[in-house]
N, C-alpha and C positions, 0 to 999 in steps of 0.2 A: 437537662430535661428535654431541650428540643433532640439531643440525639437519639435517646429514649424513642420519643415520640415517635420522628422519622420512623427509625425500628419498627414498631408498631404497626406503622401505615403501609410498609413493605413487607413487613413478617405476616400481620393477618391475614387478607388477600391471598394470598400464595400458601397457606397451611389450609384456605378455605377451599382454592382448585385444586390440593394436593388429597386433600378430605376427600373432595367430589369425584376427583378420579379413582381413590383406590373403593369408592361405595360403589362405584359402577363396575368397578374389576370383581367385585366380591360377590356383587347380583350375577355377573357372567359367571364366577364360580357354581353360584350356586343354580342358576340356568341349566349348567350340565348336568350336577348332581342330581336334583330333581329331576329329570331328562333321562339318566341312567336309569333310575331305581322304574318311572316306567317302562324302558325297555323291559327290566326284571322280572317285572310284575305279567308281563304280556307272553313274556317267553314260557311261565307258567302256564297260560289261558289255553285253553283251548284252539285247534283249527278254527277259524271263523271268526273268532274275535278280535275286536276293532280296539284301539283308544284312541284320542288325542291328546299330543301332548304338543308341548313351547317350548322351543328352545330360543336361550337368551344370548348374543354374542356380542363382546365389546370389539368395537376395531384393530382390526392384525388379528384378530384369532381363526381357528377354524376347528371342525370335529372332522375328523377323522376316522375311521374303520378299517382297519387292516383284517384283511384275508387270514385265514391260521397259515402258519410257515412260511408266509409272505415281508420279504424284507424291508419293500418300499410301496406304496402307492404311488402309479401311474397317472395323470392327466393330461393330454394330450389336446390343446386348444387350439380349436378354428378359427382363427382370429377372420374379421370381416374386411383388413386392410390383405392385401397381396404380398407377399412376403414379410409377415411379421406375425406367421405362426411359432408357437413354441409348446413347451411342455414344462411341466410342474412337477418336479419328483420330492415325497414326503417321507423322510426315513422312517421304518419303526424305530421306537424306544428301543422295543423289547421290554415291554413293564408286563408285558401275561404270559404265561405260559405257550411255547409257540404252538400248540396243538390246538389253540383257541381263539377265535377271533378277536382282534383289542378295540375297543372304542376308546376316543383320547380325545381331548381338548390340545390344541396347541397354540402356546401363549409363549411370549417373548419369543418369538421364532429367532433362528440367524439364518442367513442367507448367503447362497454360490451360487453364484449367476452370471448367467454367457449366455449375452444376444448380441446378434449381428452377426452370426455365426452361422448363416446356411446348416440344415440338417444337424445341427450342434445345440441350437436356442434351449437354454433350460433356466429354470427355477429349481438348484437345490433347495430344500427348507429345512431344516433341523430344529430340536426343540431340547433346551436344557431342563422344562422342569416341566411336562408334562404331565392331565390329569389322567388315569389309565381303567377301564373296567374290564375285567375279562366277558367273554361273552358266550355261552357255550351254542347257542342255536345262530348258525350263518345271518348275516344282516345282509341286504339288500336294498340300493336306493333305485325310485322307480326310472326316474329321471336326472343323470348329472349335472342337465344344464339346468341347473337351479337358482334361479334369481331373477333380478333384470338384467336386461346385455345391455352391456358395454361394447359395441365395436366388436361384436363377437356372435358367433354362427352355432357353434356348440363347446359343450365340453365332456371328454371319450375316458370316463375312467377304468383305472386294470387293479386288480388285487387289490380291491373295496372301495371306498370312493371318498369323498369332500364335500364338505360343507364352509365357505372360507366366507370371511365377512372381510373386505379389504385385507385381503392377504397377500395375494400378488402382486398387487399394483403397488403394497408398499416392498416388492423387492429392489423397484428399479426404476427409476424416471421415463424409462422406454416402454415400459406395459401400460397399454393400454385399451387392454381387448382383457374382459373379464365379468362375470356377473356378480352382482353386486348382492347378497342375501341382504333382509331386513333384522334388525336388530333385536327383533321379537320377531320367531319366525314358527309358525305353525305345521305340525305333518302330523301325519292318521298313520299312524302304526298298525298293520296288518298281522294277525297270526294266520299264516298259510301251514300249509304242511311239509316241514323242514325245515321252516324261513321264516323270517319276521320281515316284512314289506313297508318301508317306508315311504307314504305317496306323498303329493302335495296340498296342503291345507291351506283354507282362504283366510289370509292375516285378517284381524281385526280383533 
């Protein structure tokens, strides 16, 4: 009976943080989903029109935009220390058709990574099971450096951009130059003409 018990007092606890984390992984799931269907809806709208939407991100993930035909996204970071600039490279999946730009979710990343490496410093990132939407009207973010800095000056994206919520910083005990996005994070969705424009909305 007491080993029973034991059990009990270390099996519930740990089924109860295990519960708690995959309800926050599911809210992040569904953060994007919701997040996608209004880009969809906006891409329909008209030039001129606005939404806003939230996007929800649990830690290590990030959203992603790949350019059509474009194999990796580029980010290129200013760090605010002197020699401990580096760069973030995001592979595509390939989960859309390459004629079209992909929006993704990237969760359980793995990582290649080389610092201290002069003109070398990088963050591979890779993603074994990424969320993917095709997108047929270009995306555009207004500003890369998106969040709070961290020890950091800006950040330079190439062939579409990033949205990372502790993503870097968990490549490598050495980064420490990065913006930090908020967990609930707010953007006004623009319909321009060609483009859908994502600017910066005020959290709350």
């Amino acid at each position: 009976m007491t080993t029973v018990l034991l059990a009990l007092i270390i099996f519930m606890p740990a089924c109860y943080v295990a519960s708690k984390y995959f309800r926050l992984s599911e809210q992040g799931v569904k953060g994007y989903t919701d997040f996608v269907d209004t880009v969809l809806e906006i891409e329909k709208a008209p030039t001129g029109a606005k939404k806003t939407a939230f996007i929800i991100m649990d830690v290590g993930t990030a959203m992603v935009y790949f350019e059509p035909y474009q194999p990796e996204v580029k980010v290129t970071v200013d760090a605010a220390f002197p020699y401990t600039d580096y760069t973030i490279i995001l592979n595509n999946p390939q989960r859309c058709a390459p004629e079209k730009g992909c929006l993704c979710l990237f969760r359980e990343p793995k990582f290649d990574t080389t610092l201290y490496k002069p003109g070398y410093d990088t963050i591979k990132i890779t993603e074994l099971s990424p969320l993917c939407q095709e997108v047929a009207t270009p995306l555009k973010l207004q500003d890369c450096s998106r969040g709070r800095a961290n020890n950091v000056n800006s950040y330079t994206c190439f062939n579409g951009f990033i949205l990372e919520r502790h993503l870097a910083d968990k490549a490598s005990i050495a980064v420490s130059s990065y913006y930090e996005v908020p967990r609930r994070t707010k953007l006004i969705l623009n319909r321009e003409a060609g483009f859908i424009l994502f600017s910066e909305g005020q959290n709350g």
